[in-house]
Backbone as CSV, one residue per row, in Angstrom:
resi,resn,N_x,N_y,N_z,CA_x,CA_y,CA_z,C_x,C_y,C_z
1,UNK,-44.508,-28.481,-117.970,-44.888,-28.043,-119.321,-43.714,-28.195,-120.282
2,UNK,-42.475,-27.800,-119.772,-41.461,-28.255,-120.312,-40.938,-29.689,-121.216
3,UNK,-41.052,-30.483,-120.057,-41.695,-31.899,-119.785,-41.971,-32.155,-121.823
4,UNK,-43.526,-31.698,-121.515,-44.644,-32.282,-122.399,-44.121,-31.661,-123.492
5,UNK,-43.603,-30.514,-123.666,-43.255,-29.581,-124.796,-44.502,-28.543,-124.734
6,UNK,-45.362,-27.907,-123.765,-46.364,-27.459,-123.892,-45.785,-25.890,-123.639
7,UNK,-44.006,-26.018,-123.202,-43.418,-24.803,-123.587,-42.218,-24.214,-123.795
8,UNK,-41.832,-23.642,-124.334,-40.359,-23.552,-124.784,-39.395,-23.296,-123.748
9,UNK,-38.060,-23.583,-124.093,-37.093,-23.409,-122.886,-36.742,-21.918,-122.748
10,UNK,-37.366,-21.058,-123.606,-37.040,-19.429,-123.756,-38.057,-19.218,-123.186
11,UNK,-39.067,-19.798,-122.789,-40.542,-19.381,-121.421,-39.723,-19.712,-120.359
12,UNK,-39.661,-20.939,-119.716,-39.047,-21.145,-118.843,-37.824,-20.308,-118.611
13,UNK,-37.194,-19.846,-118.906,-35.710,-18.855,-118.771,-36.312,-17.669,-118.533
14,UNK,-37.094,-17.297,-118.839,-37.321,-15.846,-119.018,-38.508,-15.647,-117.406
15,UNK,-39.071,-17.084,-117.388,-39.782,-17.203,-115.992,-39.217,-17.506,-114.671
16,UNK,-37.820,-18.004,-115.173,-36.692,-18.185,-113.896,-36.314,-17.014,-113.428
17,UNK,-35.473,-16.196,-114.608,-35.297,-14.528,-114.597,-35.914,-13.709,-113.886
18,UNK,-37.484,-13.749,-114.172,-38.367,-12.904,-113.560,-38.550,-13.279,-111.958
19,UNK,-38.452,-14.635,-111.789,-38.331,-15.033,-110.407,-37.494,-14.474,-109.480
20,UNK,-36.125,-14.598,-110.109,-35.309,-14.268,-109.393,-34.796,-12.695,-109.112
21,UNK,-35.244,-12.089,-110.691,-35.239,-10.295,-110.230,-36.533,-10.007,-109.030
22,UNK,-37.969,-10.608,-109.211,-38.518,-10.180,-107.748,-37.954,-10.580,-106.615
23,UNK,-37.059,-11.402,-106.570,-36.579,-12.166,-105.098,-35.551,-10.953,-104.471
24,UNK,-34.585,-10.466,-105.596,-33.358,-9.493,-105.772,-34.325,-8.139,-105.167
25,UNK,-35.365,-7.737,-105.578,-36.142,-6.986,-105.273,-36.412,-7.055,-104.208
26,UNK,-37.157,-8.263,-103.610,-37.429,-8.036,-102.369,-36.097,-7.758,-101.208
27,UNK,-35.231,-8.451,-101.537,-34.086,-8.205,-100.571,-33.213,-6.923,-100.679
28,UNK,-33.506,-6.568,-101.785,-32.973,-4.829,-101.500,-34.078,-4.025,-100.968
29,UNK,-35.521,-4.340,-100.427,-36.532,-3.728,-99.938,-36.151,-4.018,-98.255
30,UNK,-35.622,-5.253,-97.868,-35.505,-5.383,-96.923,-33.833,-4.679,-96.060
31,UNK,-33.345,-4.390,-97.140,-31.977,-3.874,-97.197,-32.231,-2.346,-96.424
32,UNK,-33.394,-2.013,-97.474,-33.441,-0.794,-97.494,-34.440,-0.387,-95.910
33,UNK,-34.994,-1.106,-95.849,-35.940,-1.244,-94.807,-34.728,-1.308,-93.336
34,UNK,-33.912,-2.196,-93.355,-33.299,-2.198,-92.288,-32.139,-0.796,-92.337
35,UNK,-31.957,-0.121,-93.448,-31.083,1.182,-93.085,-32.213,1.899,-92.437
36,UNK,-33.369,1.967,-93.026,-33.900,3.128,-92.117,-34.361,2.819,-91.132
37,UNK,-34.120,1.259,-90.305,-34.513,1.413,-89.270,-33.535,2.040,-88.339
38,UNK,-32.323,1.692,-89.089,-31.217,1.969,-88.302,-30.979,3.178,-88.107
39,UNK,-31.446,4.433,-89.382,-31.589,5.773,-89.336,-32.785,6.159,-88.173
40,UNK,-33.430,5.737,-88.091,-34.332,5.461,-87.310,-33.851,5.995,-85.518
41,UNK,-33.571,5.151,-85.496,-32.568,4.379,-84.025,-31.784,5.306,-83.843
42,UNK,-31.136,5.783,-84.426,-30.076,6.889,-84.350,-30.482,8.045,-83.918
43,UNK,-32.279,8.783,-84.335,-32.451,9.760,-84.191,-33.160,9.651,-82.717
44,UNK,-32.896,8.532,-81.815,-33.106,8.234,-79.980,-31.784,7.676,-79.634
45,UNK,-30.935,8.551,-78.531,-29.802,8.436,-78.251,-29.825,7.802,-76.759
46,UNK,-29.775,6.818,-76.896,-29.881,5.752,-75.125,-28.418,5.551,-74.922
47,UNK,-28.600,5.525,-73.198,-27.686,5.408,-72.358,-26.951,4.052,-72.509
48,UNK,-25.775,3.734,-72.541,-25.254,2.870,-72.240,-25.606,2.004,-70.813
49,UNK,-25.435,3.250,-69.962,-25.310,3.184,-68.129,-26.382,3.658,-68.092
50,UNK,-27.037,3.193,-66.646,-27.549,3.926,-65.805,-27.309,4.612,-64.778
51,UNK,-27.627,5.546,-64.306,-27.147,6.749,-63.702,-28.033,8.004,-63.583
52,UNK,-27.719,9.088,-62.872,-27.714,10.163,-63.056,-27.491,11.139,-64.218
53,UNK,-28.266,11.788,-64.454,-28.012,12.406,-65.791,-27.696,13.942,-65.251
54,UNK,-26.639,14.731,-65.791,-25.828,16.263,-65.490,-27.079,16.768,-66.824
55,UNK,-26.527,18.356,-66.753,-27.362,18.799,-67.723,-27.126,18.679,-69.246
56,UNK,-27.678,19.419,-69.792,-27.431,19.086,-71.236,-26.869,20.604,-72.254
57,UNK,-25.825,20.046,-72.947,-25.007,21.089,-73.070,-25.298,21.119,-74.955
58,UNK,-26.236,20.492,-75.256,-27.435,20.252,-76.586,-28.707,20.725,-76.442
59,UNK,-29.099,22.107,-77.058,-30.682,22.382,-77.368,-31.431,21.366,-78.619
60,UNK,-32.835,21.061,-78.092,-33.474,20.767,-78.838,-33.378,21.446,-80.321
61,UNK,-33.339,20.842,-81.291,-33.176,20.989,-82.602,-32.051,21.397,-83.109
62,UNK,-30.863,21.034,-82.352,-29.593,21.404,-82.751,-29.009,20.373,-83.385
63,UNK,-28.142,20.209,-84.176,-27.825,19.630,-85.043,-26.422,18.638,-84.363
64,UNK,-26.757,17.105,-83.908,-25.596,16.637,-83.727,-25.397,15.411,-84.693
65,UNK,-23.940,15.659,-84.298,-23.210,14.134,-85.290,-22.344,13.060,-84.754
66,UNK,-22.244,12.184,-85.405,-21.388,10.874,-84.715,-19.933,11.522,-84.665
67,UNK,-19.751,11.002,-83.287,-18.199,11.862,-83.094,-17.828,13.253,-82.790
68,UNK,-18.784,14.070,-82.337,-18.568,15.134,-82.343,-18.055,15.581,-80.978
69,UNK,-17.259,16.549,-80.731,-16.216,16.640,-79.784,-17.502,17.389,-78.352
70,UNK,-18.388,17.744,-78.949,-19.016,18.205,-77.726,-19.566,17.480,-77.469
71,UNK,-19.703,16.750,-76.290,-20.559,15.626,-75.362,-22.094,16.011,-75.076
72,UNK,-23.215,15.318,-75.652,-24.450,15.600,-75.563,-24.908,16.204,-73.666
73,UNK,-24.195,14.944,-73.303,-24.441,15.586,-71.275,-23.343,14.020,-70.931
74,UNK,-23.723,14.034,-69.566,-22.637,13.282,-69.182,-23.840,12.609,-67.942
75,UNK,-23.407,11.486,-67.249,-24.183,10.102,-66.683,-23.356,9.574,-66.196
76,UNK,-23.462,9.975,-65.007,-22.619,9.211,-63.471,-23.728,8.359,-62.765
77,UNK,-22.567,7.175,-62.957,-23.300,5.659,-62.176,-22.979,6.122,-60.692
78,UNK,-24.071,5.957,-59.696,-23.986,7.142,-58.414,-23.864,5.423,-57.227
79,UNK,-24.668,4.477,-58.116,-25.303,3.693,-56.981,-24.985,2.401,-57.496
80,UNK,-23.948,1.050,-57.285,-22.505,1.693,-56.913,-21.893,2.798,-57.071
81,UNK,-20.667,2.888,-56.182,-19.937,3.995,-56.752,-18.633,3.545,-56.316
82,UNK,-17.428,4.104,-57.500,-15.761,3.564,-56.673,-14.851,4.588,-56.469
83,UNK,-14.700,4.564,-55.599,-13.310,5.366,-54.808,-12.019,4.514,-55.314
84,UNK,-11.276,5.603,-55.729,-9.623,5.225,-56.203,-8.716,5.293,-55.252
85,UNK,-7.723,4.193,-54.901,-6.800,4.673,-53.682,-5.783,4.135,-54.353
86,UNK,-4.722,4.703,-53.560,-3.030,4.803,-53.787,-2.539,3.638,-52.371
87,UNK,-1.438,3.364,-52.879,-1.076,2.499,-51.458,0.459,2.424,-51.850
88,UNK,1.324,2.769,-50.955,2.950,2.671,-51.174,3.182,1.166,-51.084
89,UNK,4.208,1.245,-52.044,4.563,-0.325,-51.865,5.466,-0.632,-50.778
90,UNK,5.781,0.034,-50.207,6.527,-0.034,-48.501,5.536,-0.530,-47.921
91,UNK,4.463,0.060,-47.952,3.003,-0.480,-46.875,2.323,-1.362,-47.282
92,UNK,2.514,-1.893,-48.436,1.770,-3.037,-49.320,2.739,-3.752,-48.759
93,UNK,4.005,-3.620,-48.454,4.834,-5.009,-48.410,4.734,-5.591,-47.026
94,UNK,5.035,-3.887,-46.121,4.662,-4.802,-44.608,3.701,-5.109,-44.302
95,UNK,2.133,-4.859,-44.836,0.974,-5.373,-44.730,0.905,-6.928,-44.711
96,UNK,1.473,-7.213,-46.122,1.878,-8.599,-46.451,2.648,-9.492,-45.443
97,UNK,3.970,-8.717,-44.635,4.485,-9.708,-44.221,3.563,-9.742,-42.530
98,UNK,3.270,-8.803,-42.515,2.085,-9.294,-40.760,1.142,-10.399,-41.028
99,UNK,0.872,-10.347,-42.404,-0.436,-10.960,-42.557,-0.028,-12.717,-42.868
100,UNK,0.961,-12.582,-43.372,1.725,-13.795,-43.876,2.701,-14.455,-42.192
101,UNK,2.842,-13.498,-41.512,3.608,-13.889,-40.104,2.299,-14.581,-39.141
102,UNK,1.466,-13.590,-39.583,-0.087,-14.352,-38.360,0.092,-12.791,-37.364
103,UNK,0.600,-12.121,-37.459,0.908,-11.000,-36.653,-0.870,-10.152,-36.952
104,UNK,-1.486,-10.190,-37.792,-2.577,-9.240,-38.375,-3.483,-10.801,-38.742
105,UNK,-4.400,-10.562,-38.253,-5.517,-11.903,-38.309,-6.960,-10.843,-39.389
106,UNK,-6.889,-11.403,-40.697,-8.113,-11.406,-41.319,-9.269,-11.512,-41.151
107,UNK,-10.204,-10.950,-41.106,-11.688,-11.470,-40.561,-12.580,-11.688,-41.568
108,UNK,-12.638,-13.183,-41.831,-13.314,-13.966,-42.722,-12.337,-13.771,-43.969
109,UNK,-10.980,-13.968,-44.087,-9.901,-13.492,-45.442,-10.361,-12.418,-46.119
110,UNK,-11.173,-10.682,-45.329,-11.587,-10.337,-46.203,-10.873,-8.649,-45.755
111,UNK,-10.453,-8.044,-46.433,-9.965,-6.560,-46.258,-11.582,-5.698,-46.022
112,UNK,-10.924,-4.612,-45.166,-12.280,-4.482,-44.506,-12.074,-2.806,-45.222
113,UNK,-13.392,-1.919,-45.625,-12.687,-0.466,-46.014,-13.895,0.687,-45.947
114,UNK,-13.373,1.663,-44.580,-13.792,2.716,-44.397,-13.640,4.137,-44.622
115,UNK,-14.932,4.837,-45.064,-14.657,5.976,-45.690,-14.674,7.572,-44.902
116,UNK,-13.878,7.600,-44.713,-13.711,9.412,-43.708,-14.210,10.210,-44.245
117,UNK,-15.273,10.660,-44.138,-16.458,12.155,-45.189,-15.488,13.469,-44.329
118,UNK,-15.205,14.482,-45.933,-14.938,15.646,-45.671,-15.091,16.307,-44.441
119,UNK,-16.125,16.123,-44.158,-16.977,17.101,-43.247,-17.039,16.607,-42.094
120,UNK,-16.341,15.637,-41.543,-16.120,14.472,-40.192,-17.231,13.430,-40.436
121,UNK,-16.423,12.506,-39.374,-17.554,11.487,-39.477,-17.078,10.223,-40.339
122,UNK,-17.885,8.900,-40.282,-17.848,7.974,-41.272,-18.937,7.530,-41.977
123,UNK,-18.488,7.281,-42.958,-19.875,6.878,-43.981,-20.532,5.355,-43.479
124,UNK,-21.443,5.486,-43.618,-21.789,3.776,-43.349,-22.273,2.827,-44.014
125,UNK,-21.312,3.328,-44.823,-21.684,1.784,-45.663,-19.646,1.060,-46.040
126,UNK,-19.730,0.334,-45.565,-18.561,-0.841,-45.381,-18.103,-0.827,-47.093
127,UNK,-16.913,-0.490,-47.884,-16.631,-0.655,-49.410,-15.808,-2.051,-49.208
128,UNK,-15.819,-2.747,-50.621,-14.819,-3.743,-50.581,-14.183,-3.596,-51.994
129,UNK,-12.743,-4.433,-52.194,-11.874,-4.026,-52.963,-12.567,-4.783,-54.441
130,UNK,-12.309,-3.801,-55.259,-12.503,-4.101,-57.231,-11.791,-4.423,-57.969
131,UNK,-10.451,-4.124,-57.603,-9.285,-4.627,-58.517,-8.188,-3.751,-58.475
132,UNK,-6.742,-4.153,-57.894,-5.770,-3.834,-57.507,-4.688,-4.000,-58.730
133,UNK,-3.911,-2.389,-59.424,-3.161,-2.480,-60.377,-2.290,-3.699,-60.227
134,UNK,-1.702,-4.014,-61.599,-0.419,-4.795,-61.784,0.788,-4.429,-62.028
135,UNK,0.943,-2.937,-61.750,2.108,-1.965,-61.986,2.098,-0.992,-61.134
136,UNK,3.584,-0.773,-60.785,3.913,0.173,-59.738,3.785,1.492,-60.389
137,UNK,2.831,2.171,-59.666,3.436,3.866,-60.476,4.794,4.483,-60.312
138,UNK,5.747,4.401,-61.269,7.075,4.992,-61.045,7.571,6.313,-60.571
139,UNK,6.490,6.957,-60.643,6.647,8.762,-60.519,6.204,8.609,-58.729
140,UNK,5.312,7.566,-58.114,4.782,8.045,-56.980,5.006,6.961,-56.146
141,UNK,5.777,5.529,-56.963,5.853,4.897,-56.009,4.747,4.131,-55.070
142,UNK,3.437,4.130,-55.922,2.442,3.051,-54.994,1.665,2.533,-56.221
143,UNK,0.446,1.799,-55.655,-0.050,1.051,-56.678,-1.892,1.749,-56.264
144,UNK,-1.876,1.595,-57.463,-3.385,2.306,-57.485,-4.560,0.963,-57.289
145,UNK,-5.663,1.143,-56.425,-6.624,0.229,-55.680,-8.371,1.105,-56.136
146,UNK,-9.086,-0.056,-56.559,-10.305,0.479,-56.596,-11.546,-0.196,-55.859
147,UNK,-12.180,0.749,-54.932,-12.882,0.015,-54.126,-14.364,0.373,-54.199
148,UNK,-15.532,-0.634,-53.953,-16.907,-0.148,-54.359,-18.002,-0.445,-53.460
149,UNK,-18.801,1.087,-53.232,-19.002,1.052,-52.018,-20.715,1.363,-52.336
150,UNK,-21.768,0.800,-51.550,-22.997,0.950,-52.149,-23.389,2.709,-51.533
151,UNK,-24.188,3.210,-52.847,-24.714,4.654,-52.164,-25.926,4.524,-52.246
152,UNK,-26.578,3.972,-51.866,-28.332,4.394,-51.955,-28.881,5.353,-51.490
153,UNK,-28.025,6.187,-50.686,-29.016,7.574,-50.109,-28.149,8.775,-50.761
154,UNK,-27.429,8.404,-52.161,-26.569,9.569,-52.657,-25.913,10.349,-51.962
155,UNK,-25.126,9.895,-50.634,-24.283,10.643,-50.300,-22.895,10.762,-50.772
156,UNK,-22.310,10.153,-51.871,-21.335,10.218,-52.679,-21.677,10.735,-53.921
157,UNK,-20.679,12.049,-53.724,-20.856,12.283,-55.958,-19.820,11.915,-56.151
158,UNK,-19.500,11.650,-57.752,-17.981,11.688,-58.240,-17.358,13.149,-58.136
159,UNK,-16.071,13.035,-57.908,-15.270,14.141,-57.418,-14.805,14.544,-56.027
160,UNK,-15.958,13.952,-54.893,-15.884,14.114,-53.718,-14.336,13.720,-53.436
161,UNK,-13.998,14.587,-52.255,-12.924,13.839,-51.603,-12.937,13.445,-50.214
162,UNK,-12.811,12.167,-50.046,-12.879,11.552,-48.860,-11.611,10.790,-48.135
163,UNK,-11.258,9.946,-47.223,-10.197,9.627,-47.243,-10.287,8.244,-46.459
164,UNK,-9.928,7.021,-46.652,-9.908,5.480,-46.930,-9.668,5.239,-45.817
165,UNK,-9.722,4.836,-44.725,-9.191,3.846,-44.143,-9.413,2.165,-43.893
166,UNK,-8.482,1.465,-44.717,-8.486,-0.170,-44.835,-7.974,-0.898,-43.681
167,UNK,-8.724,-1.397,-43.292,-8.373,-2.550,-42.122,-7.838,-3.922,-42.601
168,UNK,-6.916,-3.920,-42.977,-6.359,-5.135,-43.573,-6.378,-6.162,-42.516
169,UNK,-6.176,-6.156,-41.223,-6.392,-6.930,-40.161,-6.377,-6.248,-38.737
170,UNK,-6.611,-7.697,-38.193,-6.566,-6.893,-36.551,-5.446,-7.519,-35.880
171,UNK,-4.504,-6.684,-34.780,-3.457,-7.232,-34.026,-4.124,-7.303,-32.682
172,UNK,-4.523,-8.045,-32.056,-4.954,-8.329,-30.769,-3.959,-8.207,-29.401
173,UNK,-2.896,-7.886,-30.453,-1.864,-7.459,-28.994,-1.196,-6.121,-29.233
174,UNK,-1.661,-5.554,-30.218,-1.430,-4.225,-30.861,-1.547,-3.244,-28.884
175,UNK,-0.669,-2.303,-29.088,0.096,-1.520,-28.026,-0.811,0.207,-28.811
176,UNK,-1.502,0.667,-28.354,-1.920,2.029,-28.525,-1.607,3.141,-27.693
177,UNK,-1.236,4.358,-28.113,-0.623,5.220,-27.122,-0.782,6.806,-27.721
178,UNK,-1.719,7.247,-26.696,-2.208,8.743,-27.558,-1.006,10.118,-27.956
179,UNK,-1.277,10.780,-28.976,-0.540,11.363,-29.841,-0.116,12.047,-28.602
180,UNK,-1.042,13.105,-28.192,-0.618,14.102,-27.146,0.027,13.373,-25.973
181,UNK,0.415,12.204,-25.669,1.303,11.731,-24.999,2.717,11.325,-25.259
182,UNK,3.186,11.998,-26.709,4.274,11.275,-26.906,4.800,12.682,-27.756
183,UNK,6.278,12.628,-27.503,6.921,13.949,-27.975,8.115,13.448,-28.546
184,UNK,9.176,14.798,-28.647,10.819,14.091,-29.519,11.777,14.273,-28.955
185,UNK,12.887,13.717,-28.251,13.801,14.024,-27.791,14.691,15.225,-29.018
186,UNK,15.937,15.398,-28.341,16.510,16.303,-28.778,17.187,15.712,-30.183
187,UNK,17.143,14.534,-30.157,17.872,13.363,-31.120,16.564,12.658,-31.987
188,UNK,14.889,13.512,-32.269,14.048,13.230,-32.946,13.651,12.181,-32.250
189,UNK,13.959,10.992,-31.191,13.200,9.363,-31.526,11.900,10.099,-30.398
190,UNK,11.165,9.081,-30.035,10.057,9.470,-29.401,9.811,9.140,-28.393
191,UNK,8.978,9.778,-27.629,9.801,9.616,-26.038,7.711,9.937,-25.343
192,UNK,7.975,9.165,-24.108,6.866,9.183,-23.531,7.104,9.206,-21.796
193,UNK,6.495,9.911,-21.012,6.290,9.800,-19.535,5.738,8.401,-18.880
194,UNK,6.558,7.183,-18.333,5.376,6.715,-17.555,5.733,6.710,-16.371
195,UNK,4.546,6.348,-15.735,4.550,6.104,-13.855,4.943,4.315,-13.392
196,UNK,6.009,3.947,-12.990,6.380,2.480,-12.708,5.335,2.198,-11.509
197,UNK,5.690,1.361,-10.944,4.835,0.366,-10.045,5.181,1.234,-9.039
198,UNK,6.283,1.932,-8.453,6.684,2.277,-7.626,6.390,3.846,-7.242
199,UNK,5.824,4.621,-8.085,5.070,5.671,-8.286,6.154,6.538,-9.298
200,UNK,7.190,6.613,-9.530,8.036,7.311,-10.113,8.003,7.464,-11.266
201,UNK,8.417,8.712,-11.423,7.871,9.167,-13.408,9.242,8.154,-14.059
202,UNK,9.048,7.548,-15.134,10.152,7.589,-15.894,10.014,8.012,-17.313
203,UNK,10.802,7.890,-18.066,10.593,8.545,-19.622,11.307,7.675,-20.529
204,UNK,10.534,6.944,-21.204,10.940,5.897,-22.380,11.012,6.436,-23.602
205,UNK,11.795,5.481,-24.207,12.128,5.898,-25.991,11.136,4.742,-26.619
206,UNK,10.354,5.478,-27.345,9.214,4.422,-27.952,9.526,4.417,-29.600
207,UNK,9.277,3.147,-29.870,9.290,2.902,-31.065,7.570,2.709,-32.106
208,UNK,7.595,3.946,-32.613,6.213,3.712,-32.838,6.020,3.725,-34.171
209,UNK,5.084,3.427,-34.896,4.429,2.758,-36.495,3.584,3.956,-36.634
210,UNK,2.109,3.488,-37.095,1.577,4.009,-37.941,0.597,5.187,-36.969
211,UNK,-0.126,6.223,-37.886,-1.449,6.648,-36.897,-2.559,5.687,-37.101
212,UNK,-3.022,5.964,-35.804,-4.236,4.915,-35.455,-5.787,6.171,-35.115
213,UNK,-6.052,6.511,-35.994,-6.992,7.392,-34.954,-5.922,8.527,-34.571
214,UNK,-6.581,9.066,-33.350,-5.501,10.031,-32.383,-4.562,9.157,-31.611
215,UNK,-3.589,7.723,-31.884,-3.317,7.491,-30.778,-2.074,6.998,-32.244
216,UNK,-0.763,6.524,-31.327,0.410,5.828,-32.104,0.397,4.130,-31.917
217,UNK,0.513,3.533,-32.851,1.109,1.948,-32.470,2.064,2.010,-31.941
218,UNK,2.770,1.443,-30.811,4.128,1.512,-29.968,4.337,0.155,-30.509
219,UNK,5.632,-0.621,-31.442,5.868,-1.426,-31.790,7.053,-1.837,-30.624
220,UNK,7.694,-1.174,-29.680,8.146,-1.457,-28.377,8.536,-0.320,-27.913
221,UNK,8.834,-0.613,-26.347,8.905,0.542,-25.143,7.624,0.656,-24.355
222,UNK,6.339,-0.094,-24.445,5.396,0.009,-24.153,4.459,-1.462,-23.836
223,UNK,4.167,-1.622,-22.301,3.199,-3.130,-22.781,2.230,-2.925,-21.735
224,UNK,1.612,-4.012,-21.988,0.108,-4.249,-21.616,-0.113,-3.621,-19.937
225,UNK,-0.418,-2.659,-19.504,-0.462,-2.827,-17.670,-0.007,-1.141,-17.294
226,UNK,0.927,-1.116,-18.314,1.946,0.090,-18.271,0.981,1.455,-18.120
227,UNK,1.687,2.716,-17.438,0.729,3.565,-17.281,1.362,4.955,-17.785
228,UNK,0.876,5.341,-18.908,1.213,6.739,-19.733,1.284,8.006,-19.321
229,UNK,1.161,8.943,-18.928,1.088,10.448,-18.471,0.390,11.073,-20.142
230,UNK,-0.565,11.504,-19.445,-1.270,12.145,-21.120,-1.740,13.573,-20.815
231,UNK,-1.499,13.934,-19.695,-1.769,15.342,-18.576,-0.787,15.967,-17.820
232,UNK,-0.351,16.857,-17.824,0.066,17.643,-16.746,2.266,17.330,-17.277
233,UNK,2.393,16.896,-18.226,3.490,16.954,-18.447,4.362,17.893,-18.648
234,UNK,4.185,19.100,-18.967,4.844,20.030,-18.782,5.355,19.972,-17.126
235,UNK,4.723,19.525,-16.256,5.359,19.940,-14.534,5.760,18.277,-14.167
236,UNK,6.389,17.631,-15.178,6.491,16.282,-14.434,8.181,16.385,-15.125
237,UNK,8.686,15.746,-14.147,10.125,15.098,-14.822,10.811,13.988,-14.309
238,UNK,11.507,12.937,-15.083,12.034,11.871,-14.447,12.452,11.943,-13.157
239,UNK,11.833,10.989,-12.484,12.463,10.514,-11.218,11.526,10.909,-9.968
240,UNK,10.685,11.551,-10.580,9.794,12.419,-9.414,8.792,11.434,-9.406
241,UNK,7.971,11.564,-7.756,6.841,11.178,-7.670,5.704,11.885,-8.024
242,UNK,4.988,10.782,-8.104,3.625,10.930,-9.082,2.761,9.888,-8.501
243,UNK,1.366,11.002,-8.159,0.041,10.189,-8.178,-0.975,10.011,-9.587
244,UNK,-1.200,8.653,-9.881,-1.784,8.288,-11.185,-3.183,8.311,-10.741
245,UNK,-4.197,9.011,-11.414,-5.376,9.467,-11.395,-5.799,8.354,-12.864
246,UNK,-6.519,7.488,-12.737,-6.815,6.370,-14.120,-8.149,7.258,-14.373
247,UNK,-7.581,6.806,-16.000,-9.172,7.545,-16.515,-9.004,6.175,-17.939
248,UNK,-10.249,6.044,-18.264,-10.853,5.624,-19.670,-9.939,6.327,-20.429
249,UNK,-9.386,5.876,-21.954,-9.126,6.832,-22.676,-9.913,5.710,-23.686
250,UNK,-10.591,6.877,-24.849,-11.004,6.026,-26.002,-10.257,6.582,-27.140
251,UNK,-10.101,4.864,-27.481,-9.110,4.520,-28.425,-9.118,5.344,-29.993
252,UNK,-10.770,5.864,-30.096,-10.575,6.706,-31.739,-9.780,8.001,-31.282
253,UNK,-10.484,8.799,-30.449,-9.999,10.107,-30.012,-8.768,10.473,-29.328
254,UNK,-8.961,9.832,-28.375,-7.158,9.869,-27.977,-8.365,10.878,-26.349
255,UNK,-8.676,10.641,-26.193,-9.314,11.651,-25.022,-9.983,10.636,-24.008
256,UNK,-10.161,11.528,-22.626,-10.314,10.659,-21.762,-12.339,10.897,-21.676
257,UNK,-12.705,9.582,-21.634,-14.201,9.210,-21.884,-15.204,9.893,-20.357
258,UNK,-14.315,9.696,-19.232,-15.244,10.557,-18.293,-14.334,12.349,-18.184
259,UNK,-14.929,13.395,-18.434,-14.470,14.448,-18.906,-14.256,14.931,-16.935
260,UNK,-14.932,14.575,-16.324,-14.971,14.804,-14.702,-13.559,14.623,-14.502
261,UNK,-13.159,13.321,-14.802,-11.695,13.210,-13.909,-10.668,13.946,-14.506
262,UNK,-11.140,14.655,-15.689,-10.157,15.492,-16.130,-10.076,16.699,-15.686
263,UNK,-10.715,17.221,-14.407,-10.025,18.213,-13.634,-9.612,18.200,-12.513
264,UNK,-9.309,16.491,-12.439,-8.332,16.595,-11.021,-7.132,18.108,-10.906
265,UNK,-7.324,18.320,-9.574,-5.503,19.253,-10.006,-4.483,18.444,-9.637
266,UNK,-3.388,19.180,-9.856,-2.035,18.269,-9.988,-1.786,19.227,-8.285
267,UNK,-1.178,17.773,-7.794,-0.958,18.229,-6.107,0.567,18.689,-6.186
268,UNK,0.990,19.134,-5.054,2.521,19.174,-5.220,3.481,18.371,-5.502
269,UNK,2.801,17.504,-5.219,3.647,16.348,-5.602,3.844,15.302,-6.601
270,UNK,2.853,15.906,-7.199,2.976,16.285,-9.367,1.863,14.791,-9.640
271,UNK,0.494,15.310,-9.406,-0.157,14.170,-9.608,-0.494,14.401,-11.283
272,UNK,-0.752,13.046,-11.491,-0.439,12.892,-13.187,-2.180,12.561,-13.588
273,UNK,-2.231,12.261,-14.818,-3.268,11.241,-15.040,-2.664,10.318,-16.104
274,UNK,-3.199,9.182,-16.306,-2.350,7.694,-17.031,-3.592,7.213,-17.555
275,UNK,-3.235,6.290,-18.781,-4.350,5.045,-18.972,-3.603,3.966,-18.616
């Protein structure tokens, strides 16, 4: 129309204008439309996590706000769940060098990690490692480890205390030797009863590592064949003969597996029992 002259350029301007204030219009409708959805949204407070939900420390129709120091309730992820562990860097290091010597053999390159429940017993479900700090704690001297372990029958809450044991590997020639068989000389080192080939008590200085269960690693003084006194030591002393009564001992407990042969008596002539 312009064009033809069928209308002035003060129609056209004033019809551009009007165009563009409804357009301005509509987008502050949609402006406005999306705050209140967002007001909206705000007044349903969803979980980040899933979890367990604790109680709620908010009555219905109470008045909350963004930021406010009292926590609506709280939502523990139950199923995973991670246990925090500590590890000295003394034991991080010799871990490393067995494992790096071939002394400790990996099974499948994978750290293996069991959980000791309060109340005895082990949990059964196998955890594996989440991510191992990059800094030594200076005050304690180890490095903090997080490991994640499946709970599907909720036998873990957060807070529980339980206690780790990691199998970083296995020594297949590893030397075991039960607690109640091994005592301190007068000079602290550690000292054990055995019976030689020849029947005679003798008494070694053992060099022993870590706990295993109820029993010690003997890192030497001790090998494969050798026969312990884990009974009747109070009436035994070097040099004396001794009859060795063999019993089973199992390796978690430190105790002998048939409970029968554990009332042999000790003859006069100072019969022992050995593994």
């Amino acid at each position: 129309m312009l064009r033809t002259n069928a209308a002035s350029q003060q129609e056209v301007d004033d019809a551009v204008a009007t165009l563009k204030s409804g357009q301005a219009d509509v987008k502050a409708a949609e402006a406005n439309l999306d705050t209140a959805s967002i007001a909206l949204d705000r007044t349903r407070v969803t979980a980040p996590i899933s979890g367990r939900i604790g109680k709620s420390s908010i009555t219905p129709g109470a008045l909350v706000t963004a930021g406010q120091a009292t926590a609506l309730t709280m939502i523990q992820q139950l199923d995973p769940i991670y246990v925090d562990l500590d590890q000295s860097t003394s034991e991080m290091t010799r871990l490393r060098a067995q494992i790096d010597s071939g002394k400790l053999k990996q099974e499948n390159g994978k750290v293996q990690i069991e959980l000791l429940m309060e109340g005895g017993g082990t949990y059964d479900q196998k955890g594996k490692f989440g991510f191992t700090d990059s800094f030594v704690n200076e005050s304690t001297g180890s490095v903090s480890s997080r490991a994640t372990f499946a709970n599907p029958a909720r036998k873990l809450l957060p807070g529980l205390y339980v206690r780790a044991r990691i199998v970083a590997g296995v020594d297949a020639t590893a030397i075991l030797v039960p607690q109640r068989a091994v005592s301190r000389n007068p000079l602290g080192k550690a000292t054990a009863m055995f019976v030689d080939a020849s029947g005679k008590v003798e008494q070694r200085i053992l060099e022993i590592g870590q706990a295993v269960g109820n029993n010690w690693l003997v890192a030497s003084g001790a090998k494969v064949g050798d026969r312990v006194i884990i009974d009747g030591m109070q009436k035994v002393k070097a040099g004396a003969n001794a009859t060795a009564i063999e019993v089973v001992v199992d390796p978690a407990t430190g105790l002998a597996v048939d409970p029968g042969k554990r009332q042999a008596e000790l003859s006069s002539d100072t019969s022992v029992r050995s593994e």
